[in-house]
C-alpha positions in Angstrom: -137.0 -32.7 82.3 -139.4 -34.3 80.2 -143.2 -35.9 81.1 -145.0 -38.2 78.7 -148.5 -37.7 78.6 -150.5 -40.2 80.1 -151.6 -43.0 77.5 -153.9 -46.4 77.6 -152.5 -49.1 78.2 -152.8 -52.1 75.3 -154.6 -54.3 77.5 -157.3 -51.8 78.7 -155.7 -51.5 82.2 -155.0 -48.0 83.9 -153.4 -45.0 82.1 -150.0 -44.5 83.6 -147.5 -41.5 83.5 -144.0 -42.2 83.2 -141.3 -39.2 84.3 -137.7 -39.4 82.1 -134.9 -37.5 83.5 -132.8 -36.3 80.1 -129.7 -34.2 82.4 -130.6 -31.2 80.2 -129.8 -27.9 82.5 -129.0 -24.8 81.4 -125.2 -23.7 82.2 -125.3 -20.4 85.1 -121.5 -20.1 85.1 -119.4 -16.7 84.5 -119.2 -16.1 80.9 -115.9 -15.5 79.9 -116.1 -14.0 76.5 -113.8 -13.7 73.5 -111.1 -12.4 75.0 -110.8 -15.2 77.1 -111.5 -17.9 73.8 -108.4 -16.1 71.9 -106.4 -16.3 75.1 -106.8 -19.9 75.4 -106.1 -20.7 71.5 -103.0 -18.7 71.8 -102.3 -20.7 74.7 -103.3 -23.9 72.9 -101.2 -22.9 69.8 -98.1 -22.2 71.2 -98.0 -25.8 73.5 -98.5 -27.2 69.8 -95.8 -25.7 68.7 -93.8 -27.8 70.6 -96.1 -30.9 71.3 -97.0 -30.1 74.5 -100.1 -31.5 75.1 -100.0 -33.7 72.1 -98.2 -37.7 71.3 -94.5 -37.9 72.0 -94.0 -38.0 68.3 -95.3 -34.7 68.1 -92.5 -33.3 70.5 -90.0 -34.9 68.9 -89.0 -32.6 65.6 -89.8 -29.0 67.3 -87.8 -30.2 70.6 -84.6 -31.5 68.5 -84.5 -28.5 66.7 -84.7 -26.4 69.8 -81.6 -28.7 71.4 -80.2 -28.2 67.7 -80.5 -24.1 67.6 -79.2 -23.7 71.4 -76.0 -26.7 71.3 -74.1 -24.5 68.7 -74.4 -21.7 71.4 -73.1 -23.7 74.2 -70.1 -25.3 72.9 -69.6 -21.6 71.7 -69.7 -20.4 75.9 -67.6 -23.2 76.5 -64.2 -22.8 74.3 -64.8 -18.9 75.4 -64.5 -19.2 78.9 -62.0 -22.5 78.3 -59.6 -20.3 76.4 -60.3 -17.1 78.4 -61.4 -15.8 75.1 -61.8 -11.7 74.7 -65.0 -11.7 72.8 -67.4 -14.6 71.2 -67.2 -15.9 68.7 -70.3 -15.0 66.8 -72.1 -11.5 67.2 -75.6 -12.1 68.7 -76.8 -10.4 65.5 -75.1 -13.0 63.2 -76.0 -16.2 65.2 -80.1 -16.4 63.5 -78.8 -15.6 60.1 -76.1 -18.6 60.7 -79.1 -20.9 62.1 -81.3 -20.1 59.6 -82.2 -23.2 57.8 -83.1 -24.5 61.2 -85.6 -21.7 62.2 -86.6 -22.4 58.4 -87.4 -25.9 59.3 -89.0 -25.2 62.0 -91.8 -22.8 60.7 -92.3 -25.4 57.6 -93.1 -27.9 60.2 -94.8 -25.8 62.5 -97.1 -23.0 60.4 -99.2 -26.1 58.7 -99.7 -27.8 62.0 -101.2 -24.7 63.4 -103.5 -23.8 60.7 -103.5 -27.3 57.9 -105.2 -29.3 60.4 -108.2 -26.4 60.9 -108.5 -26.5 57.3 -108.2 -30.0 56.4 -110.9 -31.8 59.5 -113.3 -28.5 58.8 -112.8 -27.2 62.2 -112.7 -23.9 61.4 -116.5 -23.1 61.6 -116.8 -24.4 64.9 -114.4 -21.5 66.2 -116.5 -19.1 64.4 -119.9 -20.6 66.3 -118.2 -19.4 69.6 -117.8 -15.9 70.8 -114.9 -15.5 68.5 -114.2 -13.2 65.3 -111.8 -14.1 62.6 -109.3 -11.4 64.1 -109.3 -12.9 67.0 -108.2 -16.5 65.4 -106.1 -15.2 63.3 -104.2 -12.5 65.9 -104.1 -15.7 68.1 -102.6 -17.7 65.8 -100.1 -15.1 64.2 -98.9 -14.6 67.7 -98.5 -18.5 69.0 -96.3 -19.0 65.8 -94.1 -16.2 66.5 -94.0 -16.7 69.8 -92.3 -20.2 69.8 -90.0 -18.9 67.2 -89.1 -15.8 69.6 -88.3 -19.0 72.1 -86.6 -20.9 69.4 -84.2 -18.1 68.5 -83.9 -16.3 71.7 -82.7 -19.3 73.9 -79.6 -19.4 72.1 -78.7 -15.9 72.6 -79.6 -15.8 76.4 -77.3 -18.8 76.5 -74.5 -17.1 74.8 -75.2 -14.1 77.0 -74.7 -16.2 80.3 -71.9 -17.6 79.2 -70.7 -14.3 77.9 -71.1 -13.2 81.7 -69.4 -16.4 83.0 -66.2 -15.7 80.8 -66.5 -12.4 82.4 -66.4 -10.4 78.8 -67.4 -6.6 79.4 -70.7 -6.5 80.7 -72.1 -2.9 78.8 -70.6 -4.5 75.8 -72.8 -8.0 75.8 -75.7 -6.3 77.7 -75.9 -4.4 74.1 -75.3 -7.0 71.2 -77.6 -9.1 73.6 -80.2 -6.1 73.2 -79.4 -6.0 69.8 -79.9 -9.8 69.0 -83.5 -10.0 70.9 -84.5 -6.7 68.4 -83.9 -8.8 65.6 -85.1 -12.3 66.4 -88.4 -10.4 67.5 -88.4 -8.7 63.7 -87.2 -11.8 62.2 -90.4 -14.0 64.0 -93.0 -11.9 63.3 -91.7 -12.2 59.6 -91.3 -15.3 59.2 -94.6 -16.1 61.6 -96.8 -14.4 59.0 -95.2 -15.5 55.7 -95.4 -19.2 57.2 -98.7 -19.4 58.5 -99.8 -17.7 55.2 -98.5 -20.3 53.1 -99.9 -23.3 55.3 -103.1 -21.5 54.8 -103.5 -22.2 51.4 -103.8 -25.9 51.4 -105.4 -28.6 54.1 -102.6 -30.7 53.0 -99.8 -30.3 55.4 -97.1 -32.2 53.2 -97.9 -29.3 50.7 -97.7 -26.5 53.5 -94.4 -27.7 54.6 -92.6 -27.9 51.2 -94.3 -24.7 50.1 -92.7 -23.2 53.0 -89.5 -24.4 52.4 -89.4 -23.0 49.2 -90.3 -19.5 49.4 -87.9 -19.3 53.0 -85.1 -21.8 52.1 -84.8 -21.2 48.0 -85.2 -17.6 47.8 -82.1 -17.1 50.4 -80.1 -19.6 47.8 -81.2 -18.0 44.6 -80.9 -14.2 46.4 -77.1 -15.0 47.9 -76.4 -16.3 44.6 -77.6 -13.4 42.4 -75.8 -11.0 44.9 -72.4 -13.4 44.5 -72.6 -12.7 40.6 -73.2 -9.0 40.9 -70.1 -9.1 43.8 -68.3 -10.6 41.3 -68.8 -8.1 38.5 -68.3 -5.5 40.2 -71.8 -4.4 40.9 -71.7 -3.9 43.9 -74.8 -1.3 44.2 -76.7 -3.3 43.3 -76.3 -6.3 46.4 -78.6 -4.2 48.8 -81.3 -4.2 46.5 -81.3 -7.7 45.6 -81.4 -8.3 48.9 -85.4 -7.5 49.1 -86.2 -9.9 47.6 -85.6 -12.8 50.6 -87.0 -13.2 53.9 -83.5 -13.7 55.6 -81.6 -11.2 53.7 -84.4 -8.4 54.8 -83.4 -9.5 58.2 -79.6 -9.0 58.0 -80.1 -6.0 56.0 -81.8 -4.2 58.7 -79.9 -5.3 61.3 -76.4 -4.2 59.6 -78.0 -0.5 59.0 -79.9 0.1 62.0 -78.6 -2.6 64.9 -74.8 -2.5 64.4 -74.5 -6.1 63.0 -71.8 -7.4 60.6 -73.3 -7.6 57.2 -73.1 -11.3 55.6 -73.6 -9.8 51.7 -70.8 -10.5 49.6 -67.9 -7.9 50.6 -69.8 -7.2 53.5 -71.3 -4.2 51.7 -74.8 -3.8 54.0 -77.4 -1.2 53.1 -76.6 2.4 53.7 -79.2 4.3 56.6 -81.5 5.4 53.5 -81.7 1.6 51.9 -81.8 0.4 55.4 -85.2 2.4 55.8 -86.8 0.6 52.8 -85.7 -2.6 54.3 -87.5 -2.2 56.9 -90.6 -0.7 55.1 -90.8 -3.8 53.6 -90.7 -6.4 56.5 -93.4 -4.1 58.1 -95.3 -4.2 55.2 -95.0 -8.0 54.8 -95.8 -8.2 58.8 -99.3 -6.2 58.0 -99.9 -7.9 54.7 -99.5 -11.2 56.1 -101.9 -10.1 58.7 -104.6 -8.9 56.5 -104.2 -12.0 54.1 -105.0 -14.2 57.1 -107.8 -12.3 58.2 -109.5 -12.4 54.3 -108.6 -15.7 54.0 -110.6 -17.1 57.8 -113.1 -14.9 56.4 -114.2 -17.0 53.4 -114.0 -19.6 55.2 -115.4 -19.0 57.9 -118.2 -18.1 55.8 
């Protein structure tokens, strides 16, 4: 509420007082704090991640390559239970390693749109004015990316599981691949969340984010299976596990043939032993907390 004082009027005539209603009022509602600001922009974040919320062309990439991850699995079910089959025919373990230029796709597309956009329209201050630290945007953020990939990867398996069930295979037996499959799509998302949205942090410019991301997913896995071909092939075969730290997907199948049962896919099939298995999964811890702590320095300068 504002009053004018009273003034003279130009033509000597009486003072008057004129009363402007502005709608200023202050706000009396519950105050809902930071827990409930990183709660929403996880929420927010992981609708994004499939365009919920946002155009249709938006939806359309991260939906097809949801439908593209889970028809593989399907027609899968269906020639099992069609042809009375014994067992599938991929271990859950092996199906994400199989898919995995499609999960690769995925977080190239998806990692920049959750975090290029922030960078590249300046919006990132404007979190920071709210009741919200720069753990909280980036814990938020780390776990709305790997929780649509969790969805992306785990659909699949839940719908080789049911059909499993349907074809009546042996229940213990799929209950624990199953088990074993969610263990290492959970690993394999939380990797691949925090390498990707790491990336995309770099650069506003999302066409960078997403080939960036590409690269360090989609051509290490080519040059690492390649380098562990040439050692297969002379006879080096010591060597393979070890080679094998040096790519996201390979860490991935490394720990789940030593610790999770799962057929290795190296060359000769020669998986890490229990003791290399251990440093495999050193490492995709320790790229898990790195990534962490490289997002949190990085919203740090600039949130400053």
């Amino acid at each position: 509420m504002a009053v004018e004082h009273p003034v003279a009027a130009p033509t000597g005539g009486p003072d008057q007082t004129r009363i402007h209603n502005i709608g200023y009022r202050s706000y009396d509602g519950p105050r809902l704090g930071r827990a409930y600001a990183r709660r929403s922009l996880y929420s927010q974040s992981l609708r994004g991640a499939y365009g919920l919320g946002r155009s249709v062309k938006s939806k359309v990439l991260p939906m097809l390559l949801f439908v593209v991850m889970c028809v593989p699995a399907a027609i899968m079910v269906a020639v099992a239970v069609a042809t009375k089959a014994k067992e599938l025919p991929v271990d859950y373990t092996r199906y994400a390693i199989i898919m995995q230029a499609v999960i690769s796709l995925y977080v190239a597309s998806q990692a920049p749109q959750s975090v290029s956009r922030d960078l590249r329209f300046k919006t990132v201050p404007l979190y920071f004015s709210r009741p919200i630290e720069t753990s909280d945007y980036v814990r938020a953020k780390f776990a709305a990316l790997a929780s649509a990939l969790f969805v992306l990867t785990a659909a699949p398996l839940l719908v080789l599981y049911i059909g499993a069930l349907l074809a009546k295979l042996d229940f213990a037996d799929q209950t624990k691949g199953f088990a074993q499959g969610i263990v290492s799509v959970a690993l394999l998302s939380l990797l691949f969340a925090g390498l990707g949205l790491v990336i995309a942090s770099v650069t506003p410019r999302r066409g960078f984010g997403i080939a960036a991301v590409i690269a360090v997913l989609t051509i290490s896995y080519g040059a690492v299976s390649t380098l562990q071909a040439i050692a297969d092939a002379q006879n080096s075969t010591g060597s393979i596990p070890w080679i094998g730290l040096f790519s996201p997907v390979t860490l991935i199948d490394g720990v789940q043939s030593a610790f999770l049962g799962a057929a290795s896919a190296f060359p000769g099939a020669i998986g890490p032993s229990h003791g290399e298995g251990a440093v495999y999964v050193l490492v995709v811890l320790g790229l898990i907390a790195a990534s962490y702590g490289l997002l949190v320095r990085r919203y740090r300068r600039i949130g400053l």
